[in-house]
PDB file of N, CA, C, O and CB in Angstrom:
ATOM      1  N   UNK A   1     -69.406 137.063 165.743  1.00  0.00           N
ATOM      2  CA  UNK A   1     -70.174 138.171 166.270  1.00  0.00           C
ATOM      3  C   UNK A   1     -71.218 137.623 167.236  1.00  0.00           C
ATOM      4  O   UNK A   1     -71.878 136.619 166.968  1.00  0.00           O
ATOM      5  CB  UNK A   1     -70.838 138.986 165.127  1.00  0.00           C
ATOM      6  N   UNK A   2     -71.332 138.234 168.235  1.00  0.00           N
ATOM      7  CA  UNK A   2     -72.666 137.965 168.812  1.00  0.00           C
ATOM      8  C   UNK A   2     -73.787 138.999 169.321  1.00  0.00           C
ATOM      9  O   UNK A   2     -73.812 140.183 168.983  1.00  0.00           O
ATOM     10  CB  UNK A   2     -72.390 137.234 169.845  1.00  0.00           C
ATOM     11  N   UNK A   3     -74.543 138.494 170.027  1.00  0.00           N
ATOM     12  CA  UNK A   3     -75.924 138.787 169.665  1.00  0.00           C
ATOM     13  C   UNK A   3     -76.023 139.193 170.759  1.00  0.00           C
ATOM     14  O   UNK A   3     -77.215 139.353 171.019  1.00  0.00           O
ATOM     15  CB  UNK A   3     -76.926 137.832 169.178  1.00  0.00           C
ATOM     16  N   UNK A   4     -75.207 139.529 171.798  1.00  0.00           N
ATOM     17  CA  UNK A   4     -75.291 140.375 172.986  1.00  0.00           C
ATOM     18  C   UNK A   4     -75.944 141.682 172.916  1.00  0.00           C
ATOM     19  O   UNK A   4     -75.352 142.573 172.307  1.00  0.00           O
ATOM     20  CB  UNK A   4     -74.046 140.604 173.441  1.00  0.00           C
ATOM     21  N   UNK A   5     -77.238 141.958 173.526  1.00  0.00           N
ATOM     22  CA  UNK A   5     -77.657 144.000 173.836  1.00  0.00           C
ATOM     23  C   UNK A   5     -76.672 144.219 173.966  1.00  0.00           C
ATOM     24  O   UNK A   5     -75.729 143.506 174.311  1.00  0.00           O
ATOM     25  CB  UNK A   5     -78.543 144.831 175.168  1.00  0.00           C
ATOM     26  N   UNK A   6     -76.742 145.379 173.677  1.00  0.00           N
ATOM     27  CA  UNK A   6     -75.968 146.809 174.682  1.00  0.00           C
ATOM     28  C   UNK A   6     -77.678 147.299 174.942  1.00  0.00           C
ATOM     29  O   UNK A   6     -78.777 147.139 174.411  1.00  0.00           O
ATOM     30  CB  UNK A   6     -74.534 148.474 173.465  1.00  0.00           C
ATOM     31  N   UNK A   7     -77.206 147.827 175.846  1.00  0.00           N
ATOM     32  CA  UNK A   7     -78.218 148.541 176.981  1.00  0.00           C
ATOM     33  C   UNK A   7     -78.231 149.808 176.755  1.00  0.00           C
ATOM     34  O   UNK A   7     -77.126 150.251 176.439  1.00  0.00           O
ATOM     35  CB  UNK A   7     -77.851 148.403 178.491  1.00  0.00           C
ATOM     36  N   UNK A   8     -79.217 150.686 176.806  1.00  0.00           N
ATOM     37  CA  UNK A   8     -78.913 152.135 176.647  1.00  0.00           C
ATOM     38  C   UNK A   8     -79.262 152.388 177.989  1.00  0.00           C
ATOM     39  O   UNK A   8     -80.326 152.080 178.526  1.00  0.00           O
ATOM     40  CB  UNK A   8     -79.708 153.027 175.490  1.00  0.00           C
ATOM     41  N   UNK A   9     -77.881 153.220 178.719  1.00  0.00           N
ATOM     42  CA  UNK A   9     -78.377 154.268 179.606  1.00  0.00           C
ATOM     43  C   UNK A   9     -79.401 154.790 180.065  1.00  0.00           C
ATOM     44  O   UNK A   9     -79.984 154.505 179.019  1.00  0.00           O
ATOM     45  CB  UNK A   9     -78.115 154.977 179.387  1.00  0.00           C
ATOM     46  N   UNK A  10     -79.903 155.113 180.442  1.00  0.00           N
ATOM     47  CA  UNK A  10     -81.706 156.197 180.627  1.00  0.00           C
ATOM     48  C   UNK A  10     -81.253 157.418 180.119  1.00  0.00           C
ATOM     49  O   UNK A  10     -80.068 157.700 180.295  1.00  0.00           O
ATOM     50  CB  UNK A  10     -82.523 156.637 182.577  1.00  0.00           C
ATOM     51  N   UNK A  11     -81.941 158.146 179.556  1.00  0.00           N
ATOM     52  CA  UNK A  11     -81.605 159.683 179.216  1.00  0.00           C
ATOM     53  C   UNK A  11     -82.140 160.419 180.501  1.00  0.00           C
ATOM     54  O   UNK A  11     -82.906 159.981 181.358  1.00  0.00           O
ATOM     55  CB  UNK A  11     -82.422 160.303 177.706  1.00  0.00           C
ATOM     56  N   UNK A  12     -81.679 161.362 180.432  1.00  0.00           N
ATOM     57  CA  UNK A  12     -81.889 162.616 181.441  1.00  0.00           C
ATOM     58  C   UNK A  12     -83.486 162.476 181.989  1.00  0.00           C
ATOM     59  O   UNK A  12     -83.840 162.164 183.126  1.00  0.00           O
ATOM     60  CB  UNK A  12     -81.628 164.276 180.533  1.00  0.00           C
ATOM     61  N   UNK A  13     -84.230 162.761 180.973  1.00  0.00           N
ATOM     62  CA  UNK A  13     -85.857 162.788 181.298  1.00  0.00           C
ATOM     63  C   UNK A  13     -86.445 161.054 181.899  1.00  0.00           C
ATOM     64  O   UNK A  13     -87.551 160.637 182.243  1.00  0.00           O
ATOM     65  CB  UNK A  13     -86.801 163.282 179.504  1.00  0.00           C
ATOM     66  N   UNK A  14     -85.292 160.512 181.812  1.00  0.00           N
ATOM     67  CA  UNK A  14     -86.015 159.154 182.279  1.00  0.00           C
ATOM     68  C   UNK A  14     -85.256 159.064 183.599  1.00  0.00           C
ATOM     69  O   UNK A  14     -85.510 158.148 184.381  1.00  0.00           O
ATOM     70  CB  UNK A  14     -85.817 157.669 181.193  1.00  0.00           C
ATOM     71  N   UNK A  15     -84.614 159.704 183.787  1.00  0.00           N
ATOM     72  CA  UNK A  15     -84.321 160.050 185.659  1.00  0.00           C
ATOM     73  C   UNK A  15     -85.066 160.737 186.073  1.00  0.00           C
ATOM     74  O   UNK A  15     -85.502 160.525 187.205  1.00  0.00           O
ATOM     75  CB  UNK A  15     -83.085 160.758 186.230  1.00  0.00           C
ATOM     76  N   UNK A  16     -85.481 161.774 185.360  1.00  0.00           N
ATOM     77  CA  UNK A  16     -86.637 162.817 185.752  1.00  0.00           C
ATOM     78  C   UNK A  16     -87.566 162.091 186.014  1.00  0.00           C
ATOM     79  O   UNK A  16     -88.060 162.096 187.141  1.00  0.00           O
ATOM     80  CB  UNK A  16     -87.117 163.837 184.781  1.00  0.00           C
ATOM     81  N   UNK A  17     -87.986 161.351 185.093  1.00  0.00           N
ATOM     82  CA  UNK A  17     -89.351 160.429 185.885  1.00  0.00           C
ATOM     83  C   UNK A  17     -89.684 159.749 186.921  1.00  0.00           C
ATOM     84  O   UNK A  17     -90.646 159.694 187.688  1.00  0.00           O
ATOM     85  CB  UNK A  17     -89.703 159.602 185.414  1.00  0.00           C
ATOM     86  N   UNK A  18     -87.910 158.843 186.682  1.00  0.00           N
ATOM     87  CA  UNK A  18     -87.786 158.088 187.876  1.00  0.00           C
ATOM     88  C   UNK A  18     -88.062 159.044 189.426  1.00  0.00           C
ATOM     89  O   UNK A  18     -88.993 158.993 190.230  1.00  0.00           O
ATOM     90  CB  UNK A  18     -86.219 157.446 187.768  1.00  0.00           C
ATOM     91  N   UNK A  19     -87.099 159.695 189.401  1.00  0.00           N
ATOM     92  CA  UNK A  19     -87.314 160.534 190.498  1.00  0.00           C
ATOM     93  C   UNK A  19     -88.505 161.209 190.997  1.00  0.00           C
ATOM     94  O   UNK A  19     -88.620 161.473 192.194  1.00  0.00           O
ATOM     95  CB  UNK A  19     -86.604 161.343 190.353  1.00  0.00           C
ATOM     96  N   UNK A  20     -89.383 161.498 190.148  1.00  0.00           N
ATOM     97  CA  UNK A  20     -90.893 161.755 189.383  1.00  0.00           C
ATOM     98  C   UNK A  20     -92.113 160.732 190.418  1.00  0.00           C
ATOM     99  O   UNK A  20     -93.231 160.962 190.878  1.00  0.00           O
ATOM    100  CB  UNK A  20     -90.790 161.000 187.304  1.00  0.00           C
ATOM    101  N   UNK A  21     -91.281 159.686 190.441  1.00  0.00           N
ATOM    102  CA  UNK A  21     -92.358 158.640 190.445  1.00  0.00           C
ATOM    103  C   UNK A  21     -92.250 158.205 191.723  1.00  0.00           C
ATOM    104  O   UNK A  21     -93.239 157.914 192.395  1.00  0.00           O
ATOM    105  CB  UNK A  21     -92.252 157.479 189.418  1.00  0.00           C
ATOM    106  N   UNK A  22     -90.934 158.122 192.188  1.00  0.00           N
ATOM    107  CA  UNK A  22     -90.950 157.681 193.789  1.00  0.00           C
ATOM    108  C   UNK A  22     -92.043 158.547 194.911  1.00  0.00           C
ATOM    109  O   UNK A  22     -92.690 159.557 194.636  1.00  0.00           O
ATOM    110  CB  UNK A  22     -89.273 157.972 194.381  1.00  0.00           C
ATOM    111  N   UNK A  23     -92.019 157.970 195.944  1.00  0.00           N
ATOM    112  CA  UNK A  23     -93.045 158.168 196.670  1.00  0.00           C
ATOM    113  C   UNK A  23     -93.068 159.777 197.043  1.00  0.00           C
ATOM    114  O   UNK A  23     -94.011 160.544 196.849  1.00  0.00           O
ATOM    115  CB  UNK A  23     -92.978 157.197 197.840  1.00  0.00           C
ATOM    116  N   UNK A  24     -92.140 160.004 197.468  1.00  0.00           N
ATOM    117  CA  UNK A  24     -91.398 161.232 198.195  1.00  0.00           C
ATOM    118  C   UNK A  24     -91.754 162.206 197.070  1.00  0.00           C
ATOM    119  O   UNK A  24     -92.266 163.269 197.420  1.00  0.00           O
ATOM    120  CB  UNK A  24     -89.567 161.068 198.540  1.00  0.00           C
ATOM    121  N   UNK A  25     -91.517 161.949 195.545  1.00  0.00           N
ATOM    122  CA  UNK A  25     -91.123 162.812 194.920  1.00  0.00           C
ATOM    123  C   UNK A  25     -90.199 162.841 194.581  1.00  0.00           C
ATOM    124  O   UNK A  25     -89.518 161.849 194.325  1.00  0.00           O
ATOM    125  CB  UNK A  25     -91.240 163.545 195.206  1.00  0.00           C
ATOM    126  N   UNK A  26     -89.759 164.343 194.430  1.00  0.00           N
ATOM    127  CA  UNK A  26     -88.057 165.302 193.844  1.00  0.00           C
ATOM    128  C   UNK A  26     -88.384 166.887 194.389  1.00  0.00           C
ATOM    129  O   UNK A  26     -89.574 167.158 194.547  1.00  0.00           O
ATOM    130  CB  UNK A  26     -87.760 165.418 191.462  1.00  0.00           C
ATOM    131  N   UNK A  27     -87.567 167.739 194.624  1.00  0.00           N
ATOM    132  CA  UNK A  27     -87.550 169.096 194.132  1.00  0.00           C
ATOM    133  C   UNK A  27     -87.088 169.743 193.155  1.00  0.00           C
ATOM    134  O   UNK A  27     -86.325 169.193 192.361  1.00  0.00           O
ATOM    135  CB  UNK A  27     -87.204 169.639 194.741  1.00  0.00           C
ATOM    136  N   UNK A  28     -87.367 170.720 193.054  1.00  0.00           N
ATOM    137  CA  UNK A  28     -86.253 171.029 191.735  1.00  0.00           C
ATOM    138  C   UNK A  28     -84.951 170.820 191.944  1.00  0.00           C
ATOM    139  O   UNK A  28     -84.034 170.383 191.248  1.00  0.00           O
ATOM    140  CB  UNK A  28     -86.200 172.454 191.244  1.00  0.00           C
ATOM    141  N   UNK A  29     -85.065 171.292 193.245  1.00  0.00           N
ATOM    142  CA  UNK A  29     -82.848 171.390 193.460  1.00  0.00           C
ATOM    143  C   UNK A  29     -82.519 169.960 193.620  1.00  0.00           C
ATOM    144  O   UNK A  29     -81.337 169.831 193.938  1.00  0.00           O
ATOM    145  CB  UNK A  29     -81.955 172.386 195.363  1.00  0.00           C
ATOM    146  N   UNK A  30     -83.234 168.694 193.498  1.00  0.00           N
ATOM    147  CA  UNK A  30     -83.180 167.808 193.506  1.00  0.00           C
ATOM    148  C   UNK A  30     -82.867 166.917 191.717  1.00  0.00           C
ATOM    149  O   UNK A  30     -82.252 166.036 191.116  1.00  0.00           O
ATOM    150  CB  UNK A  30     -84.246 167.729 194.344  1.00  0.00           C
ATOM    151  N   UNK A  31     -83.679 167.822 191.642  1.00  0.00           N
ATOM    152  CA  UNK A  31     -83.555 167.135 189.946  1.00  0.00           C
ATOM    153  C   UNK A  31     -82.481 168.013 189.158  1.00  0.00           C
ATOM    154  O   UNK A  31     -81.833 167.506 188.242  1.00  0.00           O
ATOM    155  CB  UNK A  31     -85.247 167.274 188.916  1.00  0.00           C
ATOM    156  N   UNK A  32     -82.331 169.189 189.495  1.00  0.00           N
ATOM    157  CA  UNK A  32     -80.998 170.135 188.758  1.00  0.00           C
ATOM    158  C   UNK A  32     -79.889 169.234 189.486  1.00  0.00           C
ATOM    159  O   UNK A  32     -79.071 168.503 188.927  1.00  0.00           O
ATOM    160  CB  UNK A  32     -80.854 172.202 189.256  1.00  0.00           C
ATOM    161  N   UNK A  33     -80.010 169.403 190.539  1.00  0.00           N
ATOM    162  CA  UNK A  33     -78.797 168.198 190.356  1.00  0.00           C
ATOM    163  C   UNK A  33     -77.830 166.911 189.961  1.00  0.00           C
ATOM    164  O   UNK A  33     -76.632 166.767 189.714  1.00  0.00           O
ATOM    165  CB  UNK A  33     -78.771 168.033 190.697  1.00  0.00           C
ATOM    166  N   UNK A  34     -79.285 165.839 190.052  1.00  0.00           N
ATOM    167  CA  UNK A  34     -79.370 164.635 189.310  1.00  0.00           C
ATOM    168  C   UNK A  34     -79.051 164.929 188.084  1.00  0.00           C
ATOM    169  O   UNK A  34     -78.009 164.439 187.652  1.00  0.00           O
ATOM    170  CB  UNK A  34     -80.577 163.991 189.341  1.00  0.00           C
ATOM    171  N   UNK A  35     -79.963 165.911 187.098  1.00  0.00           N
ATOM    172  CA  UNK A  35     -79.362 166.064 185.655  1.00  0.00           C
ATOM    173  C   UNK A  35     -78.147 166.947 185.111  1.00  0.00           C
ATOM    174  O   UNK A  35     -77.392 166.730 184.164  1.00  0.00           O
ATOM    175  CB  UNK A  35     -80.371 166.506 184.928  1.00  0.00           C
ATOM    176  N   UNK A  36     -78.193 167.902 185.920  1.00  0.00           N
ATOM    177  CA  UNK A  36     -77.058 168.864 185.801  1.00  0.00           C
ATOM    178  C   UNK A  36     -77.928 170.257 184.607  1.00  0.00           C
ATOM    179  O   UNK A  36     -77.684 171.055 183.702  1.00  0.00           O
ATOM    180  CB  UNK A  36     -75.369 167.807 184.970  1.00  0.00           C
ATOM    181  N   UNK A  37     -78.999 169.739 185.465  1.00  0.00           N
ATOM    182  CA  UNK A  37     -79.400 171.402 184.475  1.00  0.00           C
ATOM    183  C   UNK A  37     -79.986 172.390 185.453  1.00  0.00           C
ATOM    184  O   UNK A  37     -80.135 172.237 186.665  1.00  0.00           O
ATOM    185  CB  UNK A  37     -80.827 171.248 183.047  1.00  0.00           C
ATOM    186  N   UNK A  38     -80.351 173.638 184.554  1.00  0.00           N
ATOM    187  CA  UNK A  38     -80.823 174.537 185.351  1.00  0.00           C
ATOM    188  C   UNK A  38     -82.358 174.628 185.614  1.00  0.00           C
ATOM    189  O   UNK A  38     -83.123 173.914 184.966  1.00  0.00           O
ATOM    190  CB  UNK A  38     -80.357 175.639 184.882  1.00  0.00           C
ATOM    191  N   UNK A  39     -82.966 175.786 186.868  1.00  0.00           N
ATOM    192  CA  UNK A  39     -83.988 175.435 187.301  1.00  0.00           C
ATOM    193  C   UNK A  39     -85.139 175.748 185.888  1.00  0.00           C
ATOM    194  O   UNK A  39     -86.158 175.066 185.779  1.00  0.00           O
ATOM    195  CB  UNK A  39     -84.157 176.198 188.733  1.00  0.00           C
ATOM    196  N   UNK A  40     -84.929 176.423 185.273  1.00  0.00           N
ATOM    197  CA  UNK A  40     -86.045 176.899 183.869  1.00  0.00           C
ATOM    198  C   UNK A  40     -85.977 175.378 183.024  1.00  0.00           C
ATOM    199  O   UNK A  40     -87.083 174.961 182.682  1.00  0.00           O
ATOM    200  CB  UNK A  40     -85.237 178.597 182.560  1.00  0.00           C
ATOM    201  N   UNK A  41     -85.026 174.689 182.730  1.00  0.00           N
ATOM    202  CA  UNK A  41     -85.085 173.778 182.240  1.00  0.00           C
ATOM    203  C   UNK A  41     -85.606 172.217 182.367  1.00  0.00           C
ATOM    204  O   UNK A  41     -86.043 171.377 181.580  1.00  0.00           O
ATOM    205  CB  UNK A  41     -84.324 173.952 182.116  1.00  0.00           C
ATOM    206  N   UNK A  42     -85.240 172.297 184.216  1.00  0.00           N
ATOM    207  CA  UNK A  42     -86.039 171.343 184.739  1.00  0.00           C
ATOM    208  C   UNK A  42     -87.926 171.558 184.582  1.00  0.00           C
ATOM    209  O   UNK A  42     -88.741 170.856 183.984  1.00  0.00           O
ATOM    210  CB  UNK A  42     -85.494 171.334 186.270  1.00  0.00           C
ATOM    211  N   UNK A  43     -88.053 172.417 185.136  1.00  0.00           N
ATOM    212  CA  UNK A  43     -89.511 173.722 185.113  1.00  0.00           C
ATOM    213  C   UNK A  43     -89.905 172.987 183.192  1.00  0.00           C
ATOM    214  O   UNK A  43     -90.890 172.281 182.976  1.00  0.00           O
ATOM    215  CB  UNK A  43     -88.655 176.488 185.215  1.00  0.00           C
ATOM    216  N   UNK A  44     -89.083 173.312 182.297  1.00  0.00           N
ATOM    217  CA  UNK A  44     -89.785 173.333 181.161  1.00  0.00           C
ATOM    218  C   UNK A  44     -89.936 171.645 180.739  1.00  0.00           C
ATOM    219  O   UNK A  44     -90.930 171.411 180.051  1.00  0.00           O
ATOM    220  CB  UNK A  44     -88.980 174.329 180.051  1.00  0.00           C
ATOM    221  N   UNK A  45     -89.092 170.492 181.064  1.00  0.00           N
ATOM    222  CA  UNK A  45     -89.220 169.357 180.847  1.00  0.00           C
ATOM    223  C   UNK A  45     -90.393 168.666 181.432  1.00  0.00           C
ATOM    224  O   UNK A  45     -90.882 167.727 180.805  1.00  0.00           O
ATOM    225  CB  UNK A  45     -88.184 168.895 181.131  1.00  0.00           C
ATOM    226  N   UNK A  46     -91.166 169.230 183.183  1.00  0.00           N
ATOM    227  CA  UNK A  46     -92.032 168.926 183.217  1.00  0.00           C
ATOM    228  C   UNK A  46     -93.017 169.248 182.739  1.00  0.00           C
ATOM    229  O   UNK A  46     -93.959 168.458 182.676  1.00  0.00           O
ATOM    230  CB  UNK A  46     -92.071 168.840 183.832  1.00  0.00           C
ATOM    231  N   UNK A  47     -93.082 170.332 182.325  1.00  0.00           N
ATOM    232  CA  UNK A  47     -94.003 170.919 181.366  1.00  0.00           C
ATOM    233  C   UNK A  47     -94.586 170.792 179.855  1.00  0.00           C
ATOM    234  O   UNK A  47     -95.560 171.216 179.234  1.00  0.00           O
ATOM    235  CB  UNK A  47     -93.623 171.807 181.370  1.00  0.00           C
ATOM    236  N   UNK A  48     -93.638 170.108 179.648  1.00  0.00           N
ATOM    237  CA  UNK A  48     -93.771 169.459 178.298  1.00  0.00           C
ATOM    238  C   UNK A  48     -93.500 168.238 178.075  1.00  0.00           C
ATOM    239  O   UNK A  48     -94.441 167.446 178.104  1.00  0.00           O
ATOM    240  CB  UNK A  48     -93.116 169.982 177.454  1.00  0.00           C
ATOM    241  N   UNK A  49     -92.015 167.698 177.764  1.00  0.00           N
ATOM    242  CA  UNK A  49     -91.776 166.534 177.250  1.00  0.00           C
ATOM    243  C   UNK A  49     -92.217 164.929 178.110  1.00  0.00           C
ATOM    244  O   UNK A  49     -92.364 163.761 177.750  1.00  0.00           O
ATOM    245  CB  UNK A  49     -90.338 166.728 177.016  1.00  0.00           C
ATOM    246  N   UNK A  50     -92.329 165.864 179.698  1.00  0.00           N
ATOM    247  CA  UNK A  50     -92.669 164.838 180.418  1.00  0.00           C
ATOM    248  C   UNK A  50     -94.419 164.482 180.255  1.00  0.00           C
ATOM    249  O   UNK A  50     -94.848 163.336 180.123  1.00  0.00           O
ATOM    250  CB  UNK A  50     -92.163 165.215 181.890  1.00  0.00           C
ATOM    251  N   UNK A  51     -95.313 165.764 180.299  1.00  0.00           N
ATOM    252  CA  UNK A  51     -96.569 165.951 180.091  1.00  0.00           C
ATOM    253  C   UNK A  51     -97.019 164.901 179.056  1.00  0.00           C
ATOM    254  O   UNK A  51     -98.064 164.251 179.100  1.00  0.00           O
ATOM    255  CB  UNK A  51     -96.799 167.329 179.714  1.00  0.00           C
ATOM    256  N   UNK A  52     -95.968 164.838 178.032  1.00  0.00           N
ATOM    257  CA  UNK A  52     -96.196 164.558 176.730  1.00  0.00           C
ATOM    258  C   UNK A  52     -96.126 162.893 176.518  1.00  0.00           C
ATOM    259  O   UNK A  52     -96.766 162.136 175.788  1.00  0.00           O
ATOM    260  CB  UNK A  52     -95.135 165.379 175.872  1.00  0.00           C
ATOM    261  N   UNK A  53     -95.064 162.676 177.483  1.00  0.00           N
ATOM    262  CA  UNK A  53     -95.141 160.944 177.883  1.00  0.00           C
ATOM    263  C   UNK A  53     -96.236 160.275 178.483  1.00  0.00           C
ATOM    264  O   UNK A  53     -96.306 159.048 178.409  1.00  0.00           O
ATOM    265  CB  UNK A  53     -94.143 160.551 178.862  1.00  0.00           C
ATOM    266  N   UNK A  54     -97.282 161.084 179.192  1.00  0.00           N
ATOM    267  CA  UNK A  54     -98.831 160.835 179.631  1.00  0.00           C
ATOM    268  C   UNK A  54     -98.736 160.844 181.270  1.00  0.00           C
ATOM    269  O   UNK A  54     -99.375 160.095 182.010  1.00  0.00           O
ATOM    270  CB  UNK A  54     -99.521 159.184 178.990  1.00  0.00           C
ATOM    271  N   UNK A  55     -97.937 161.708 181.619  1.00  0.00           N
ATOM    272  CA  UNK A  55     -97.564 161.925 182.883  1.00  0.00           C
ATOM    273  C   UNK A  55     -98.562 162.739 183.782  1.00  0.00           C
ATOM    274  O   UNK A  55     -98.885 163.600 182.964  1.00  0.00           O
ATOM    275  CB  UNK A  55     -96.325 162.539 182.811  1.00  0.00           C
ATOM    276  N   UNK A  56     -99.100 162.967 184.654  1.00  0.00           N
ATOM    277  CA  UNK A  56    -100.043 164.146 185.308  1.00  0.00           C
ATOM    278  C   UNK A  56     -98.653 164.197 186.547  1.00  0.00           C
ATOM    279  O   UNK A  56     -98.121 163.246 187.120  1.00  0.00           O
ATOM    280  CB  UNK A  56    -102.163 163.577 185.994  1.00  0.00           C
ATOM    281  N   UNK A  57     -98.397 165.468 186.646  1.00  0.00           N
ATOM    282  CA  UNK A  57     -97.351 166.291 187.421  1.00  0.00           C
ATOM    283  C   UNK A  57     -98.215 167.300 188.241  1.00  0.00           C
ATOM    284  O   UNK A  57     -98.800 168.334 187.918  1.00  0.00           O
ATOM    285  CB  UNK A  57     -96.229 167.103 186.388  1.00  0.00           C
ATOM    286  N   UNK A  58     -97.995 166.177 190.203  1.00  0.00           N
ATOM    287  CA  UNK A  58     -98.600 167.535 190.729  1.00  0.00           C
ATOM    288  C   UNK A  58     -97.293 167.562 191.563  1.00  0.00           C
ATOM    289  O   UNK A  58     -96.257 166.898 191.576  1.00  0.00           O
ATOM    290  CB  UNK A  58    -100.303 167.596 191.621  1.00  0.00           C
ATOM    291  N   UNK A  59     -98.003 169.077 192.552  1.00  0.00           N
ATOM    292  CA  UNK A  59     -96.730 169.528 193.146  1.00  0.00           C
ATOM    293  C   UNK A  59     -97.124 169.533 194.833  1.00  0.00           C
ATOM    294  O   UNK A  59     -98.310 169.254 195.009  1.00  0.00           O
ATOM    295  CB  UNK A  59     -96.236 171.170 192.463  1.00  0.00           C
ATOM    296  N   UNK A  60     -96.454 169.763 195.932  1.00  0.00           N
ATOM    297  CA  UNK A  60     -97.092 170.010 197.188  1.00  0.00           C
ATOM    298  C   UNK A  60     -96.184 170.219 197.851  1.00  0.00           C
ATOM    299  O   UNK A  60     -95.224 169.458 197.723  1.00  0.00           O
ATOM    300  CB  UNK A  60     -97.887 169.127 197.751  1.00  0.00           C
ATOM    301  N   UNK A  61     -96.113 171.176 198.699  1.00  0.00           N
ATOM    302  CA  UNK A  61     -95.332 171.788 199.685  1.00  0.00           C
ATOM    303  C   UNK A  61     -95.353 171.568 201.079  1.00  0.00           C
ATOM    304  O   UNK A  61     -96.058 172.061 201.959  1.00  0.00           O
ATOM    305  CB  UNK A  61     -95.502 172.901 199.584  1.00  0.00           C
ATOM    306  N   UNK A  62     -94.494 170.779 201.109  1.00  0.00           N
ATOM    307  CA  UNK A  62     -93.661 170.359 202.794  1.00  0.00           C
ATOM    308  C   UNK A  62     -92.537 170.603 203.028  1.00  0.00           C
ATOM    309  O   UNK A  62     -91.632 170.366 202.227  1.00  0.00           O
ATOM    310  CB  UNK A  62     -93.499 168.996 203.231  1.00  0.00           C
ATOM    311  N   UNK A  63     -92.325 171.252 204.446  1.00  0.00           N
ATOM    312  CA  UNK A  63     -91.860 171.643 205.214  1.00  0.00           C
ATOM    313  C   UNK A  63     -90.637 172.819 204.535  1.00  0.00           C
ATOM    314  O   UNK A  63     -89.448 172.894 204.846  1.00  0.00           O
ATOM    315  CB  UNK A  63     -91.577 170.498 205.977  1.00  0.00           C
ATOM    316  N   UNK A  64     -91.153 173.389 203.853  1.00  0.00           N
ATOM    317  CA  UNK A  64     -90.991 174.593 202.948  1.00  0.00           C
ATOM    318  C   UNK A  64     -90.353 174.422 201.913  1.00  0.00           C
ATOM    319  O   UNK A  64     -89.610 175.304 201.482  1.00  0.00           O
ATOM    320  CB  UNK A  64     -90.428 175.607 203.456  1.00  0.00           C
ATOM    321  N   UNK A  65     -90.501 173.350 201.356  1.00  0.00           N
ATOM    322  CA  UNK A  65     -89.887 172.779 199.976  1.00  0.00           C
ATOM    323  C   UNK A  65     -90.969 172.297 198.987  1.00  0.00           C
ATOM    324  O   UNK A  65     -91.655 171.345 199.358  1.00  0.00           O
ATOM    325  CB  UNK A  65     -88.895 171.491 200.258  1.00  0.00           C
ATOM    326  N   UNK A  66     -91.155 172.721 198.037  1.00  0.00           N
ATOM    327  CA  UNK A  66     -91.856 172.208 197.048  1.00  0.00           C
ATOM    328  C   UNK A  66     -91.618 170.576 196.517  1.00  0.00           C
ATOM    329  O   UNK A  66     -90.669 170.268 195.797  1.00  0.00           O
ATOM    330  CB  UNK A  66     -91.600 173.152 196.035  1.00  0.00           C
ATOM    331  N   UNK A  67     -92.478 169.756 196.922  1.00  0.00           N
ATOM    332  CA  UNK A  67     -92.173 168.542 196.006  1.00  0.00           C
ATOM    333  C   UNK A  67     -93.305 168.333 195.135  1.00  0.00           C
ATOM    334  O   UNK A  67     -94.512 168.494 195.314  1.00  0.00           O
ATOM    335  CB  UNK A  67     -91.891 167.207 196.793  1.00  0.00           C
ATOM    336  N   UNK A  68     -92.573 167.903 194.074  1.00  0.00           N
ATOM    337  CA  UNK A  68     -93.150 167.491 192.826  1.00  0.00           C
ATOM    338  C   UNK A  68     -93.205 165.860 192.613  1.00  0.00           C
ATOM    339  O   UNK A  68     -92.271 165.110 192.895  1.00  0.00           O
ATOM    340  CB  UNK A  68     -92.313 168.170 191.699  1.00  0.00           C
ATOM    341  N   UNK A  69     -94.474 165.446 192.062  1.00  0.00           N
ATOM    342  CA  UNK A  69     -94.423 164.013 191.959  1.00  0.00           C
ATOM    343  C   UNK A  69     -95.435 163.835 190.407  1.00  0.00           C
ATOM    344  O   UNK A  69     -96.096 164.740 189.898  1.00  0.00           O
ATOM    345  CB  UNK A  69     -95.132 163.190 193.590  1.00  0.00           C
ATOM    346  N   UNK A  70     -95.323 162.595 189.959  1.00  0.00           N
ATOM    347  CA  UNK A  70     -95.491 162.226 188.682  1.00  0.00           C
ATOM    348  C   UNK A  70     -96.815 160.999 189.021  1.00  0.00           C
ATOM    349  O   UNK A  70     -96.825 160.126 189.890  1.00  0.00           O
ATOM    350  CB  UNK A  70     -93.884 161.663 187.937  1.00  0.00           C
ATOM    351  N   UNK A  71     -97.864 161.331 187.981  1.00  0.00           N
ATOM    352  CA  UNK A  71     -98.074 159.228 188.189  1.00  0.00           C
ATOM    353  C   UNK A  71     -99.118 159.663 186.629  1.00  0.00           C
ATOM    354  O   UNK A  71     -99.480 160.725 186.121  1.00  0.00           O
ATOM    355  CB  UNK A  71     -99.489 158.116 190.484  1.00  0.00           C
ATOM    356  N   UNK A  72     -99.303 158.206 186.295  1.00  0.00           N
ATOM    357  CA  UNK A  72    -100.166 157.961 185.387  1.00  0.00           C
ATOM    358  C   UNK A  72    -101.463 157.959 185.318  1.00  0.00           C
ATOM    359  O   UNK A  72    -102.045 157.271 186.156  1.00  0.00           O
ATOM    360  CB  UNK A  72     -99.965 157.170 185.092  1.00  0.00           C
ATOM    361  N   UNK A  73    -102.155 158.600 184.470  1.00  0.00           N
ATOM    362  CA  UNK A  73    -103.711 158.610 184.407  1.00  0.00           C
ATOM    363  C   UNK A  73    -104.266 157.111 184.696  1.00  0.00           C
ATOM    364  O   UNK A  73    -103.719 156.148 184.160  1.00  0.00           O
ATOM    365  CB  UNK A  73    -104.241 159.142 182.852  1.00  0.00           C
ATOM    366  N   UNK A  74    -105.266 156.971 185.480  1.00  0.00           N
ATOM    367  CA  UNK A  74    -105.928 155.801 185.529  1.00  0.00           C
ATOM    368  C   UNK A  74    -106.989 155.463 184.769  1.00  0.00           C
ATOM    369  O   UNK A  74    -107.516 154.359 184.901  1.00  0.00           O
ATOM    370  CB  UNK A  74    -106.258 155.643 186.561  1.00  0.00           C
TER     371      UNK A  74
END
């Protein structure tokens, strides 16, 4: 036997972040896509489970798209 990891995947909400965290942001139709969910669900993950990881989620609107971005309390 050996002693090789296995690696876990990222779950859904840890793409969310990722995407979260880059410079640019995400939109929603950005992240329903990446995860394959719908827009209430994306809407409720930042709202909670992501909140809950110690995330501050703001949002800002360019060029008529809402982007959303993530970062950590300092």
């Amino acid at each position: 036997m050996t002693n090789a990891r296995k690696s876990k995947a990222p779950t859904k909400l840890d793409q969310l972040e990722a995407m979260l965290s880059r410079k640019a942001g995400a939109s929603i139709a950005e992240m329903m896509e990446e995860v394959g969910w719908q827009q209430h669900s994306v809407r409720g993950a930042m709202a909670g489970a992501l909140k809950k990881r110690g995330l501050n989620i703001t949002s800002e609107m360019l060029k008529g798209t809402r982007r959303y971005r993530a970062s950590r309390p300092s």
